[in-house]
PyMOL Python script that loads the backbone (N, CA, C, O; Angstrom):
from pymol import cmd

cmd.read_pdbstr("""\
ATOM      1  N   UNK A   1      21.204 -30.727 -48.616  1.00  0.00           N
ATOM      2  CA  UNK A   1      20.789 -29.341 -48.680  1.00  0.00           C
ATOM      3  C   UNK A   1      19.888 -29.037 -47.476  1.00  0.00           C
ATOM      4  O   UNK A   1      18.731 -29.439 -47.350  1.00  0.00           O
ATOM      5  N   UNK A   2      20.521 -28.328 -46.668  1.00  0.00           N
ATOM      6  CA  UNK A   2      19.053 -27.609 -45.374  1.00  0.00           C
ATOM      7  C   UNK A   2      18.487 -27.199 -46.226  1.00  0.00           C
ATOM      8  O   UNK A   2      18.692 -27.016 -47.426  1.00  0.00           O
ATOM      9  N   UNK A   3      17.386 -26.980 -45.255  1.00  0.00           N
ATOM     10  CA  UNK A   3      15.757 -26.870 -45.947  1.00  0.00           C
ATOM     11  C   UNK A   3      15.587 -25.091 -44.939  1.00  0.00           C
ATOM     12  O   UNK A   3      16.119 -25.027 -43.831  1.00  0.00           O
ATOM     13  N   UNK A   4      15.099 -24.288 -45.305  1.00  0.00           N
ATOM     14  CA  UNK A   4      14.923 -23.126 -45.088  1.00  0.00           C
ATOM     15  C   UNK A   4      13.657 -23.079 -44.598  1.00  0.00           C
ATOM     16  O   UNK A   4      12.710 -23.370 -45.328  1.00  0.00           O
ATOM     17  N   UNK A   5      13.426 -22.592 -42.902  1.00  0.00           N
ATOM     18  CA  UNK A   5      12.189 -22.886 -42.427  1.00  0.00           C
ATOM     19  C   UNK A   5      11.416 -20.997 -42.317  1.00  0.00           C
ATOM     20  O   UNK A   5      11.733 -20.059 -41.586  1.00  0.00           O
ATOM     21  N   UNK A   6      10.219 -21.130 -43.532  1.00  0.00           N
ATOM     22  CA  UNK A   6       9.771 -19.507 -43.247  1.00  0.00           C
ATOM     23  C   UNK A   6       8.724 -19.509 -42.448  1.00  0.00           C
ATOM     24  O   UNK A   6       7.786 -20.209 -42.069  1.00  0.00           O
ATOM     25  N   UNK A   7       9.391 -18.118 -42.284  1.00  0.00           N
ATOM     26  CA  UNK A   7       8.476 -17.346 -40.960  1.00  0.00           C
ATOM     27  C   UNK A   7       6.913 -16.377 -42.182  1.00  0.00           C
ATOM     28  O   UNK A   7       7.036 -15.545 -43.081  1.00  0.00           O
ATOM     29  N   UNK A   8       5.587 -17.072 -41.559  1.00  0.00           N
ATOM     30  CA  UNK A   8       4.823 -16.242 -42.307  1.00  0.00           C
ATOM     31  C   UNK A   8       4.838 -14.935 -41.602  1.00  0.00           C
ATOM     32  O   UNK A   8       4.529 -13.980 -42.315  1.00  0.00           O
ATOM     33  N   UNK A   9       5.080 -14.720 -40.569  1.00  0.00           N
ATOM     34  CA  UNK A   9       4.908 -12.972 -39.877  1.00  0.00           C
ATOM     35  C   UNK A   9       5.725 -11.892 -40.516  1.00  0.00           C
ATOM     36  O   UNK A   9       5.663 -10.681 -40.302  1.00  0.00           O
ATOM     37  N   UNK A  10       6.667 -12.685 -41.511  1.00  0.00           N
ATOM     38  CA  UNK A  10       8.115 -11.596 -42.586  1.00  0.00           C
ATOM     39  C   UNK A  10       6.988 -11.007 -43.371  1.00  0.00           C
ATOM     40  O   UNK A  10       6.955  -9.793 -43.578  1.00  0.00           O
ATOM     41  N   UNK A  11       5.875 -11.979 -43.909  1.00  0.00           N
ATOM     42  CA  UNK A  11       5.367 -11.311 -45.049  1.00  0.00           C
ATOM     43  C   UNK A  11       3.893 -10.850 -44.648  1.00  0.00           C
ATOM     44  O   UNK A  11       3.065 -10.895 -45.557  1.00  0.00           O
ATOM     45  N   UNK A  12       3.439 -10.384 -43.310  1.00  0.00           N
ATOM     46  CA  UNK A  12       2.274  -9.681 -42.707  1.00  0.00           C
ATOM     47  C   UNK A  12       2.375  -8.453 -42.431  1.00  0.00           C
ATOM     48  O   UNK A  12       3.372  -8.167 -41.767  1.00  0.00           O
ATOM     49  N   UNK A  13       1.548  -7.441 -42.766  1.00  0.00           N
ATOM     50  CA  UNK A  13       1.617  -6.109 -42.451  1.00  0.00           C
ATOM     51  C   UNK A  13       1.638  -5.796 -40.448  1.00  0.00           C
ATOM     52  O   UNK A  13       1.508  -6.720 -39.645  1.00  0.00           O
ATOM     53  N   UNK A  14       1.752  -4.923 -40.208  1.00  0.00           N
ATOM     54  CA  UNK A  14       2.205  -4.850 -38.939  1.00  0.00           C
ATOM     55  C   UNK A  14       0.680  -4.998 -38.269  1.00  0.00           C
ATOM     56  O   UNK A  14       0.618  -5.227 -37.061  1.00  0.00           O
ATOM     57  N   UNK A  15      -0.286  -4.896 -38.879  1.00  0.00           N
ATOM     58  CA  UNK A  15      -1.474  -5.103 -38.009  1.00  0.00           C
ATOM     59  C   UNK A  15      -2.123  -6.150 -37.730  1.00  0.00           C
ATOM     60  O   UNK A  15      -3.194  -6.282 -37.138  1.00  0.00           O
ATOM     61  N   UNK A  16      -1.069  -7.281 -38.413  1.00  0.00           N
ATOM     62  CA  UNK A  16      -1.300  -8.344 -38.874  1.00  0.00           C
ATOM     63  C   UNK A  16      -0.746  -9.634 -38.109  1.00  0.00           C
ATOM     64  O   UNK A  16      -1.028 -10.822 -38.265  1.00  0.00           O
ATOM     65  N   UNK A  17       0.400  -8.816 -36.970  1.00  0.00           N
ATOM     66  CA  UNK A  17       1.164  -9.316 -36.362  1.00  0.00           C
ATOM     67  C   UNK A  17       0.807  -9.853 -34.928  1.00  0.00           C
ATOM     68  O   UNK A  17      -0.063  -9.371 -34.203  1.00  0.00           O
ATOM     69  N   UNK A  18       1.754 -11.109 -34.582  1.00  0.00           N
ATOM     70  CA  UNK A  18       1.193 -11.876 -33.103  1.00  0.00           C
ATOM     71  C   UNK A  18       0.826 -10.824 -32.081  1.00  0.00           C
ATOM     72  O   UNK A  18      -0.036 -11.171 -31.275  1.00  0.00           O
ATOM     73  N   UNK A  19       1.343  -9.542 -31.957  1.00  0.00           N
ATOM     74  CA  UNK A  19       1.782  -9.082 -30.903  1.00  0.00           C
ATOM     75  C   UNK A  19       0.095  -8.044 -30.933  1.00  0.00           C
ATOM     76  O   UNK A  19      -0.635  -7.809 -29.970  1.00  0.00           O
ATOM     77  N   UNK A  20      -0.066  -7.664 -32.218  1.00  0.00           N
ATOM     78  CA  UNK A  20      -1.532  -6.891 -32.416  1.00  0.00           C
ATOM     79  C   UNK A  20      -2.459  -8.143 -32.366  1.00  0.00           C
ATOM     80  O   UNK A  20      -3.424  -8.156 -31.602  1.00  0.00           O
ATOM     81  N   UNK A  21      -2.228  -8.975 -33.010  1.00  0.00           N
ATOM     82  CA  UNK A  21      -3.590 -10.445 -32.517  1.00  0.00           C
ATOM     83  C   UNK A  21      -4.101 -10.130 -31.259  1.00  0.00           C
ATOM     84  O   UNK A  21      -5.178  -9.621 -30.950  1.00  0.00           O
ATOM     85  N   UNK A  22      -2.874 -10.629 -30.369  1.00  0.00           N
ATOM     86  CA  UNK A  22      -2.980 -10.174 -28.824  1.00  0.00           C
ATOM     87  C   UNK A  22      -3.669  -9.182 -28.434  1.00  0.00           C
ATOM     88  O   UNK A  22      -4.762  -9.285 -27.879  1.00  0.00           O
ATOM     89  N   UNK A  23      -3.158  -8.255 -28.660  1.00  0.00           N
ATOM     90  CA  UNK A  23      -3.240  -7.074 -27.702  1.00  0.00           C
ATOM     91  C   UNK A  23      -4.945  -6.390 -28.634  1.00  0.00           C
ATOM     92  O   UNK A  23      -5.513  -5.334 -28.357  1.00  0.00           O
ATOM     93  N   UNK A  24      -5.201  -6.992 -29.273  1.00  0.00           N
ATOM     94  CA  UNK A  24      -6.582  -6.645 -30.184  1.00  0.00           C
ATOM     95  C   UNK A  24      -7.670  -7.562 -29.228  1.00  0.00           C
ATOM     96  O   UNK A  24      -8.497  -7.244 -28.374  1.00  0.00           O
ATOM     97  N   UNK A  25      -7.299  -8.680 -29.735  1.00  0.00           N
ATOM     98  CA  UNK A  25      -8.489  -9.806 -28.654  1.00  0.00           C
ATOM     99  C   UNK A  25      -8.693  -9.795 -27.189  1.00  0.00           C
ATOM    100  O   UNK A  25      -9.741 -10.206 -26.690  1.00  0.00           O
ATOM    101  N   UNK A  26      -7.376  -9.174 -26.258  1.00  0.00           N
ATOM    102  CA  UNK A  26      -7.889  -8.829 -25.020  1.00  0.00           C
ATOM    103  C   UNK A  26      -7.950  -7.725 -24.872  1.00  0.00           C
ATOM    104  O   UNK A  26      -8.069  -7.373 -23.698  1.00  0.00           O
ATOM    105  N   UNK A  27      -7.910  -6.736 -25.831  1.00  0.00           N
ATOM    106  CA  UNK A  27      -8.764  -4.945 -25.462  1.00  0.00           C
ATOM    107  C   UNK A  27     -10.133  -5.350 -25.742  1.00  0.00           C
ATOM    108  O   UNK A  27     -10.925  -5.085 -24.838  1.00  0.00           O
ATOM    109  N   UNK A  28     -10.668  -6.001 -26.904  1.00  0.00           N
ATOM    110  CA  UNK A  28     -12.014  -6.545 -26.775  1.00  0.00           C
ATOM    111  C   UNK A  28     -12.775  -7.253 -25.483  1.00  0.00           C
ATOM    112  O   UNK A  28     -13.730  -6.827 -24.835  1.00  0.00           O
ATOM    113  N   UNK A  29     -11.954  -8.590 -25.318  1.00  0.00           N
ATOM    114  CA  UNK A  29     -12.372  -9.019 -24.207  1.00  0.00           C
ATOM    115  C   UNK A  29     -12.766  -8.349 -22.872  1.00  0.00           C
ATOM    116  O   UNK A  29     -13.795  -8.455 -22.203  1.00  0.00           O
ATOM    117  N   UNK A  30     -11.431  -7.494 -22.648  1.00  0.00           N
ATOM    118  CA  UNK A  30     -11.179  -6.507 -21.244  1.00  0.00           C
ATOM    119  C   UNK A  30     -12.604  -5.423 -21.724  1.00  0.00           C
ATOM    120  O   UNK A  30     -13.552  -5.512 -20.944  1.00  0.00           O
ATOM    121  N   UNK A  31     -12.722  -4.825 -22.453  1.00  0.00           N
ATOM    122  CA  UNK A  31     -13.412  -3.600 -22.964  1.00  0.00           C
ATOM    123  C   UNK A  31     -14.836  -4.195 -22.987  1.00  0.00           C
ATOM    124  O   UNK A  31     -15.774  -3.397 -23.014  1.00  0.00           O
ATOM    125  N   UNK A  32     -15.127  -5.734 -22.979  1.00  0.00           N
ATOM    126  CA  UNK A  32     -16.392  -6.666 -22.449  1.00  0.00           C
ATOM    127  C   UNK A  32     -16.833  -6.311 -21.641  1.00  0.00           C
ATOM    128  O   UNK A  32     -17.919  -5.747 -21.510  1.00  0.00           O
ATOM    129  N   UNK A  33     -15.602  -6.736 -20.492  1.00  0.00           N
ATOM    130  CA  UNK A  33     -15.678  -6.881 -19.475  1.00  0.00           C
ATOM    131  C   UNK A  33     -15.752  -5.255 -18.587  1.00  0.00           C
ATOM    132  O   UNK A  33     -16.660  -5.000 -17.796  1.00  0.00           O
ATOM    133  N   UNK A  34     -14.925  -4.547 -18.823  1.00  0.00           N
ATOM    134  CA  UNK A  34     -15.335  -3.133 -18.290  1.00  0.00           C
ATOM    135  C   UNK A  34     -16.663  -2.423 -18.475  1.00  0.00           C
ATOM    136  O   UNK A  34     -17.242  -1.923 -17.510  1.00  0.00           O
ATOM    137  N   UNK A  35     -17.127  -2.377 -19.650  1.00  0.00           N
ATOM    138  CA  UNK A  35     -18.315  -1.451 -20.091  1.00  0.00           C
ATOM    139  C   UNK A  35     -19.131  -2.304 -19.669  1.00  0.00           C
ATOM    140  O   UNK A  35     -20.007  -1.528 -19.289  1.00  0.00           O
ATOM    141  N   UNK A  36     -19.588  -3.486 -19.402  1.00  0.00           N
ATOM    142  CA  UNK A  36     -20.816  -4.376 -19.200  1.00  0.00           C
ATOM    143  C   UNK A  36     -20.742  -4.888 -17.864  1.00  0.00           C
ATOM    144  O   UNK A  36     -21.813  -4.992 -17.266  1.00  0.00           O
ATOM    145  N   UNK A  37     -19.478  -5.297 -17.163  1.00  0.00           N
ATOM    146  CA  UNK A  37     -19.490  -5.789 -15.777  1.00  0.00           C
ATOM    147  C   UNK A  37     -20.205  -7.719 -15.583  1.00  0.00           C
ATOM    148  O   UNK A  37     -20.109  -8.308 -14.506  1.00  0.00           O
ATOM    149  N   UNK A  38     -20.754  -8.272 -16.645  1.00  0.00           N
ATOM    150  CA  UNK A  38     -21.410  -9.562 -16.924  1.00  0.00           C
ATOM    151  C   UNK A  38     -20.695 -10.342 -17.514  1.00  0.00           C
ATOM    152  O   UNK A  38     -20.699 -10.362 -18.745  1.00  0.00           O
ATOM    153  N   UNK A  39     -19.932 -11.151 -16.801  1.00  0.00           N
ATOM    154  CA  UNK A  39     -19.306 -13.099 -16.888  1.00  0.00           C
ATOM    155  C   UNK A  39     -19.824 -13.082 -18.190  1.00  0.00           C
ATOM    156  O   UNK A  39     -19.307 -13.031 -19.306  1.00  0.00           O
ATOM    157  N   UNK A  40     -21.005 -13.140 -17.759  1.00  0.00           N
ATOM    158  CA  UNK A  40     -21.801 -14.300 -19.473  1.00  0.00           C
ATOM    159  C   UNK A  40     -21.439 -13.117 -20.146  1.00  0.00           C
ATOM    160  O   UNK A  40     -20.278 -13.296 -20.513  1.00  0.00           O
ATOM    161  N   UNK A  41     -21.759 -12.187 -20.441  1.00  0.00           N
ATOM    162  CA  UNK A  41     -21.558 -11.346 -22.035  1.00  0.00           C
ATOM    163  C   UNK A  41     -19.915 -11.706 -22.297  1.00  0.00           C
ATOM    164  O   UNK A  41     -19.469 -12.342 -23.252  1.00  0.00           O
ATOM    165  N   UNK A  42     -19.199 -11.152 -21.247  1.00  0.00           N
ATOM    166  CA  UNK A  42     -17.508 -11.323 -21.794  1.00  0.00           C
ATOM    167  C   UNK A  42     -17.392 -12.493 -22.022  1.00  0.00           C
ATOM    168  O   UNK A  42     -16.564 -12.675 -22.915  1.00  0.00           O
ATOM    169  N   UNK A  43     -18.130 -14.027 -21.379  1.00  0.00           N
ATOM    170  CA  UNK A  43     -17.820 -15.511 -21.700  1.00  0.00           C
ATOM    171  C   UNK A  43     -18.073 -15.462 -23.354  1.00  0.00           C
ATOM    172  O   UNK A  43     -17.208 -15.849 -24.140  1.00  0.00           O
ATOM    173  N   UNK A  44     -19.401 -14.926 -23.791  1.00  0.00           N
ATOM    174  CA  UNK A  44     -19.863 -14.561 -25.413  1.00  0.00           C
ATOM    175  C   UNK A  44     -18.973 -14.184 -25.972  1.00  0.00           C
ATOM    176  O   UNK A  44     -18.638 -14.770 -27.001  1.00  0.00           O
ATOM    177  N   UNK A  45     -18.306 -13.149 -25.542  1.00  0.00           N
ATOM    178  CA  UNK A  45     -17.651 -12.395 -26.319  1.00  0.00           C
ATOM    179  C   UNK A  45     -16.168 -13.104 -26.364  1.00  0.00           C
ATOM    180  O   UNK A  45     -15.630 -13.075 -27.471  1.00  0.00           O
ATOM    181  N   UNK A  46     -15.406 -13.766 -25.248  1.00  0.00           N
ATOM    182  CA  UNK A  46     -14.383 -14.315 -25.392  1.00  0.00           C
ATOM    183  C   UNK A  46     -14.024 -15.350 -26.455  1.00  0.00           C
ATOM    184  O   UNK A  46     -12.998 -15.376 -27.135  1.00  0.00           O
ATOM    185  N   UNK A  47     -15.209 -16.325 -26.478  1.00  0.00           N
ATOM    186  CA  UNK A  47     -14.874 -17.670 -26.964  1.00  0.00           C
ATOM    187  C   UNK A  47     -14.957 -17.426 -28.387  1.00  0.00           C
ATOM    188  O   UNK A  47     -14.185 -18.213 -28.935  1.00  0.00           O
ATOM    189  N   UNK A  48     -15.703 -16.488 -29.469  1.00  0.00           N
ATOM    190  CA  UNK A  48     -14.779 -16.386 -30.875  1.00  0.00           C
ATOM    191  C   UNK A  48     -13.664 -15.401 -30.903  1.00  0.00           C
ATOM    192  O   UNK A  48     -13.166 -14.950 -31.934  1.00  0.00           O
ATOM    193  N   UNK A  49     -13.342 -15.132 -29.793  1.00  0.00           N
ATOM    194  CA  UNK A  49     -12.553 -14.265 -30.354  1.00  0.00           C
ATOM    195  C   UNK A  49     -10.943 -15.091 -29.318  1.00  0.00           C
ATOM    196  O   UNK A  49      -9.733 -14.870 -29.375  1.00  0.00           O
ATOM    197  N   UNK A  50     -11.458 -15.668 -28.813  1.00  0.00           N
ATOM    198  CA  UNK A  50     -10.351 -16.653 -28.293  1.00  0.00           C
ATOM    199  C   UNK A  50     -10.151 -17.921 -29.903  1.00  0.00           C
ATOM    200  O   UNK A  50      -9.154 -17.966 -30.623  1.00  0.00           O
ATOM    201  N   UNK A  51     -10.655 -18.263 -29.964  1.00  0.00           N
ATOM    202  CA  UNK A  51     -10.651 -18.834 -31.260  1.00  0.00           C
ATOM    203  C   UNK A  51     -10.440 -18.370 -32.398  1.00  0.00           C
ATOM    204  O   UNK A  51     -10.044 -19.187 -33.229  1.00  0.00           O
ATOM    205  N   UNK A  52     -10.575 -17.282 -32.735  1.00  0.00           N
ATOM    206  CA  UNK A  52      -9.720 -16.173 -34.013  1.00  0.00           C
ATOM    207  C   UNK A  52      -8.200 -16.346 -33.778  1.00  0.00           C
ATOM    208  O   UNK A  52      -7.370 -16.449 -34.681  1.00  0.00           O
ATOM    209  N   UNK A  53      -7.852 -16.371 -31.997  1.00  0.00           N
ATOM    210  CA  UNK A  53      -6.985 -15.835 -31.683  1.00  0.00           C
ATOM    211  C   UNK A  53      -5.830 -17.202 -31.834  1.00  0.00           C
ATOM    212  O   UNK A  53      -4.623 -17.138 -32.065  1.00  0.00           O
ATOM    213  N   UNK A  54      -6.528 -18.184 -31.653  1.00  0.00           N
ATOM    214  CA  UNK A  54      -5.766 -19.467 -31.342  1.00  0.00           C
ATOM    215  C   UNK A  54      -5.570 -20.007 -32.838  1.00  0.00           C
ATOM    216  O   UNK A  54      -4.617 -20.750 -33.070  1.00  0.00           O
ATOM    217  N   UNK A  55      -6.669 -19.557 -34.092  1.00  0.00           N
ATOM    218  CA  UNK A  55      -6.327 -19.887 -35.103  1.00  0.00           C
ATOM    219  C   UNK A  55      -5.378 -19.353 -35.800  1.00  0.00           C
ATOM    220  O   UNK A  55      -4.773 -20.154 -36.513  1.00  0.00           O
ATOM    221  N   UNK A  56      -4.859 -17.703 -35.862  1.00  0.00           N
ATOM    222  CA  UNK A  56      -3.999 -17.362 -37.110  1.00  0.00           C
ATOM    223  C   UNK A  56      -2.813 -17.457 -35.899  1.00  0.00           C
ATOM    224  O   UNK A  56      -1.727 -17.095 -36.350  1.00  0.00           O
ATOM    225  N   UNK A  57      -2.743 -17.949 -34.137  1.00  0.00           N
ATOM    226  CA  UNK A  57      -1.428 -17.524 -33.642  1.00  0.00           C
ATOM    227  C   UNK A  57      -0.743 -18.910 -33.959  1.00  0.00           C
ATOM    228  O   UNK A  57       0.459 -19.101 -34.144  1.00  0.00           O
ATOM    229  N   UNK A  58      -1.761 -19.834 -33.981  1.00  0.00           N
ATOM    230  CA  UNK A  58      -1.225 -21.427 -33.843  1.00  0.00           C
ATOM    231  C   UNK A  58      -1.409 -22.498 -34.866  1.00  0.00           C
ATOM    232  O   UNK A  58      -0.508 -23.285 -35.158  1.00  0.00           O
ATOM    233  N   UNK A  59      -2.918 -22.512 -35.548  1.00  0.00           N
ATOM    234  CA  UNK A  59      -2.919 -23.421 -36.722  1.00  0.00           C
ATOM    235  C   UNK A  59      -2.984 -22.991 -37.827  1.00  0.00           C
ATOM    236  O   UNK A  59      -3.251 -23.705 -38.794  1.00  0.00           O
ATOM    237  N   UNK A  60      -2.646 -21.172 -37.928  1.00  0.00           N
ATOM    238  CA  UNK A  60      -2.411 -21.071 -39.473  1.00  0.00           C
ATOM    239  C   UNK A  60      -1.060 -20.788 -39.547  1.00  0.00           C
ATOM    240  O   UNK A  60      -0.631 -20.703 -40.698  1.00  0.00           O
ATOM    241  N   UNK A  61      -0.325 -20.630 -38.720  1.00  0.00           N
ATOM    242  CA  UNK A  61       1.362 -20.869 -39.199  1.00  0.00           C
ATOM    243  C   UNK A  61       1.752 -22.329 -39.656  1.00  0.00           C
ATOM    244  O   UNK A  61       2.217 -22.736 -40.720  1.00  0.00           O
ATOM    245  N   UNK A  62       1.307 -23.164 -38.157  1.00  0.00           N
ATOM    246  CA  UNK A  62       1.407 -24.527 -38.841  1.00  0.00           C
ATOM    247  C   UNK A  62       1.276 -24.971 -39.767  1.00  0.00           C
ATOM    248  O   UNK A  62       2.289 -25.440 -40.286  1.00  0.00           O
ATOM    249  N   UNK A  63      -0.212 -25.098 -40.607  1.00  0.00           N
ATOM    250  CA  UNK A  63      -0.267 -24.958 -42.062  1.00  0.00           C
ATOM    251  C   UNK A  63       0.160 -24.593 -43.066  1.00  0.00           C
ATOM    252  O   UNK A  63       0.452 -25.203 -44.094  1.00  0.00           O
ATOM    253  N   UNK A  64       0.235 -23.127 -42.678  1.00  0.00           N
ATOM    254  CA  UNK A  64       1.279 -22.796 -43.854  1.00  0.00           C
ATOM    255  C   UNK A  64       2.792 -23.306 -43.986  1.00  0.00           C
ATOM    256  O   UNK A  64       3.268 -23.473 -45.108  1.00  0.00           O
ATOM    257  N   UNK A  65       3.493 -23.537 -42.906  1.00  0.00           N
ATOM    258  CA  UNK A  65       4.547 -24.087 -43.113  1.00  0.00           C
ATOM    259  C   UNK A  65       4.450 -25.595 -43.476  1.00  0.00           C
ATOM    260  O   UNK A  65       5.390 -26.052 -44.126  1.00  0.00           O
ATOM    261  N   UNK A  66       3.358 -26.480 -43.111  1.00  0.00           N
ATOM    262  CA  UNK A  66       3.414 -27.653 -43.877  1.00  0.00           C
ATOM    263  C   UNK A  66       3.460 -27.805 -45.361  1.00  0.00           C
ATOM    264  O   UNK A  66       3.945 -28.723 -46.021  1.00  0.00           O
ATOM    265  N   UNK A  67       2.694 -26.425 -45.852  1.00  0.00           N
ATOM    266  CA  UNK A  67       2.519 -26.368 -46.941  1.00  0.00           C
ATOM    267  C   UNK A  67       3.805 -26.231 -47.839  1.00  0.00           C
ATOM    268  O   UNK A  67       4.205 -26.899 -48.792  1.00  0.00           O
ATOM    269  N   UNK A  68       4.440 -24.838 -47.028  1.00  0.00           N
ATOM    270  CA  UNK A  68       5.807 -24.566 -48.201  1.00  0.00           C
ATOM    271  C   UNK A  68       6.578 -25.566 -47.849  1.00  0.00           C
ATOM    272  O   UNK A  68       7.499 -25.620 -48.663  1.00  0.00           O
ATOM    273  N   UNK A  69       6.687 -26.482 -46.961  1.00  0.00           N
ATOM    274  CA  UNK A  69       7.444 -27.440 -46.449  1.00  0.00           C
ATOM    275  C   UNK A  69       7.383 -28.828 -47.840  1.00  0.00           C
ATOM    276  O   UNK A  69       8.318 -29.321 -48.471  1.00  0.00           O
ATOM    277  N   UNK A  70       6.198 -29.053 -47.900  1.00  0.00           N
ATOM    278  CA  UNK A  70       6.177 -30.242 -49.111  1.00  0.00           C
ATOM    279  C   UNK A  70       5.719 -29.377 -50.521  1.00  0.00           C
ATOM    280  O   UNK A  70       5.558 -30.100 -51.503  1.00  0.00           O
ATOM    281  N   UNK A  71       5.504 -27.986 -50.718  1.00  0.00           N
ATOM    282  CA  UNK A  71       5.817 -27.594 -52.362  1.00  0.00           C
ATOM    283  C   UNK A  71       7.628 -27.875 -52.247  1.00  0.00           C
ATOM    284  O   UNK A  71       8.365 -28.570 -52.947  1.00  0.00           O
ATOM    285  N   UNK A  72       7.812 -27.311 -51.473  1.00  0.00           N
ATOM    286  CA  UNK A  72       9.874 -27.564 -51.698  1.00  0.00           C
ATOM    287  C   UNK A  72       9.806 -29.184 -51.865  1.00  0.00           C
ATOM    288  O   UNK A  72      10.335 -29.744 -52.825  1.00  0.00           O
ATOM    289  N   UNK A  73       9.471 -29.518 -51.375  1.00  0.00           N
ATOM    290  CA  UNK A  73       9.941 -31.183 -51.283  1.00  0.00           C
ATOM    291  C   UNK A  73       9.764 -31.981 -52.872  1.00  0.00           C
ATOM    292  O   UNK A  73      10.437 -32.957 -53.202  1.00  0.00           O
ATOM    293  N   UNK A  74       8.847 -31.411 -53.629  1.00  0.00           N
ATOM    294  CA  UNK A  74       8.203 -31.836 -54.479  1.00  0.00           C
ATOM    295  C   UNK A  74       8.721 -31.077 -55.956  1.00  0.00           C
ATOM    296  O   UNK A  74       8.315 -31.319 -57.092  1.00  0.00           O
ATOM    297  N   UNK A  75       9.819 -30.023 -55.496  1.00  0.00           N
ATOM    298  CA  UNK A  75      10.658 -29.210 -56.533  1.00  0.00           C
ATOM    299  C   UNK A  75      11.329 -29.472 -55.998  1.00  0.00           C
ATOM    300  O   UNK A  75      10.580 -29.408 -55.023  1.00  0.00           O
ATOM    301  N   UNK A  76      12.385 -29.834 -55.504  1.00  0.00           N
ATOM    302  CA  UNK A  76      13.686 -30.484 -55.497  1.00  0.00           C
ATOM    303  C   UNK A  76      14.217 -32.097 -56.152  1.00  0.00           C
ATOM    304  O   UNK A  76      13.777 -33.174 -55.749  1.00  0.00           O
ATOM    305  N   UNK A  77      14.912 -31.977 -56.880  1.00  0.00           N
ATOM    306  CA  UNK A  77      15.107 -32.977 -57.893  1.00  0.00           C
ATOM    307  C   UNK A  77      15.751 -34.304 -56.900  1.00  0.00           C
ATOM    308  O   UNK A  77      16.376 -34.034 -55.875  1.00  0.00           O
ATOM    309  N   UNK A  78      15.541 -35.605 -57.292  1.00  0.00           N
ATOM    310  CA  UNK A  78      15.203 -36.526 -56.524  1.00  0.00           C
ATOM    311  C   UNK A  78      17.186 -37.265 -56.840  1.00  0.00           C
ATOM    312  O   UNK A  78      17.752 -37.355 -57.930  1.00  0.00           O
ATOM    313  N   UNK A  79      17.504 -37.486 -56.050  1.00  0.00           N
ATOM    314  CA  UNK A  79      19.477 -37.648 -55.883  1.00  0.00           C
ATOM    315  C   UNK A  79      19.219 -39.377 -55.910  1.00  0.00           C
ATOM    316  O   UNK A  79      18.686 -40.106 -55.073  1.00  0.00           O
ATOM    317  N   UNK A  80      19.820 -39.672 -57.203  1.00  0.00           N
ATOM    318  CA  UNK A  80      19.974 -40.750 -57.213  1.00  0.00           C
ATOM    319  C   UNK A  80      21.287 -41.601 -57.418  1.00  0.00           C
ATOM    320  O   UNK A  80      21.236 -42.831 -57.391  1.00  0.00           O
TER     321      UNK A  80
END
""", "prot")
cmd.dss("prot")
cmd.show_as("cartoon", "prot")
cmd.util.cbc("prot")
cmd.orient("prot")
C-alpha cells in the first residue's frame, strides 16, 4: 500500500501560507531597515523573525509529517 504524503499548507488559511510567511518577515525586516536606517536595530529585528520564519517554513512541516507519518504506521494492520 503507498503511503500518502500530506501537505500541511492544504489545511492553512491563506495568511498562513509560505508565500505570506515570506513576504510578512521581509516587509518587517525591509520596513527596519527603511524607517530606522541602523544595521544593529534591523540585525534585532531580523534574527526572531528570521527564526519564526525558518521554524513554521522548515521544522514545523517536518514534524508534522513525521508525525502523521508514524500515527499511519501504527493503524495499519501488521501483514503476516
Amino acid at each position: 500500500m503507498e503511503k500518502m504524503k500530506e501537505n500541511i499548507w492544504q489545511y492553512k488559511p491563506w495568511w498562513c501560507q509560505p508565500w505570506s510567511i515570506v513576504l510578512t518577515g521581509c516587509a518587517i525586516i525591509g520596513g527596519s531597515w527603511f524607517l530606522l536606517h541602523r544595521l544593529w536595530v534591523t540585525g534585532l529585528v531580523a534574527v526572531p523573525i528570521l527564526a519564526w520564519m525558518g521554524f513554521f517554513l522548515l521544522v514545523y512541516p517536518k514534524l508534522l509529517s513525521e508525525m502523521l507519518a508514524e500515527a499511519a504506521s501504527e493503524q495499519q494492520p501488521l501483514d503476516q
